[in-house]
C-alpha positions in Angstrom: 7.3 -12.5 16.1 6.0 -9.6 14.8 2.4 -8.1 14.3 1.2 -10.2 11.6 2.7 -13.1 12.2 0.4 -13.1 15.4 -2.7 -12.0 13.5 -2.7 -14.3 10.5 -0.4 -17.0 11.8 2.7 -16.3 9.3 5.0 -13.3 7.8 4.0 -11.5 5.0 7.6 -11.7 3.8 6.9 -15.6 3.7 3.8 -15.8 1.6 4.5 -17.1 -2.0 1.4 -16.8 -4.0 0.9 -13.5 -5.8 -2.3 -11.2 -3.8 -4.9 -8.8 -4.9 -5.9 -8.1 -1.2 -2.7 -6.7 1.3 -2.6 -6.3 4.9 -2.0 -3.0 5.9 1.8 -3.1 6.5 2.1 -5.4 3.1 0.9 -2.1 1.3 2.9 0.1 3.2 5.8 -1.7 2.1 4.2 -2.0 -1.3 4.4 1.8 -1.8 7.4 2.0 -0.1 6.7 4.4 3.3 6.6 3.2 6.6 3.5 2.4 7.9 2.8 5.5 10.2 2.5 7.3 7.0 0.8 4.7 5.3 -2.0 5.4 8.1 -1.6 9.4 7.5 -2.4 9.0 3.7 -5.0 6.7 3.9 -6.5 9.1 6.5 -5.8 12.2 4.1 -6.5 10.7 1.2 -3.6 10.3 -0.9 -4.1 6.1 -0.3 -7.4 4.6 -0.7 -9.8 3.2 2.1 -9.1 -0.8 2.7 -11.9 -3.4 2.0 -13.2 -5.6 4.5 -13.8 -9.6 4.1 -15.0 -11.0 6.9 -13.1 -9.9 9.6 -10.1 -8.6 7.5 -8.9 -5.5 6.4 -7.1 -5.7 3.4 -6.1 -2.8 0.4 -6.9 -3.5 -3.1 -3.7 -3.4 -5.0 -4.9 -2.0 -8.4 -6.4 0.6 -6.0 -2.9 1.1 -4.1 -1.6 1.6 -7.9 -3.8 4.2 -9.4 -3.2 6.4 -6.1 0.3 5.8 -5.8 0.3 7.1 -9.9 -1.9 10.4 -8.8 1.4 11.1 -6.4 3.0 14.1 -7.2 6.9 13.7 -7.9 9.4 15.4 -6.2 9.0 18.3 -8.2 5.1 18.5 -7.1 4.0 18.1 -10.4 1.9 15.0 -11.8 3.8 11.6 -13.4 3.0 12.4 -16.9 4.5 8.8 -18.3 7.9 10.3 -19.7 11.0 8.6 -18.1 12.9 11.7 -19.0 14.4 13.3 -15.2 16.7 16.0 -17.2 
């Protein structure tokens, strides 16, 4: 059983209903890095700060968006909105 499933009492992979709140290794997955790095870009901050209800720690996903789109791309620049990769 892995980490969550001990914490919350089920898999992330399992839940049905759509969030606004993710667990920590929900929005590493969401951005698609592991969650080491996840840890090092929240700490640098290139991912935003989580929230916390109650006891939980959870990331905002409209917050997990709008720094995921302040990423560079591979070419270091900005995401400007044009599709075109030529």
């Amino acid at each position: 059983m892995d980490q969550e499933a001990r914490t919350t009492g089920f898999a992330a992979d399992k839940r049905q209903s759509p969030r606004r709140g993710l667990s920590r290794a929900e929005s590493a997955i969401y951005v698609g890095v592991s969650v080491t790095l996840f840890d090092e870009m929240v700490k640098d901050g290139r991912m935003p700060k989580p929230k916390r209800i109650n006891g939980r720690v959870v990331w905002d996903i409209w917050a997990l968006d709008e720094a995921f789109s302040e990423l560079p791309d591979e070419h270091g620049g900005k995401a400007g909105g044009s599709w075109d990769i030529t």
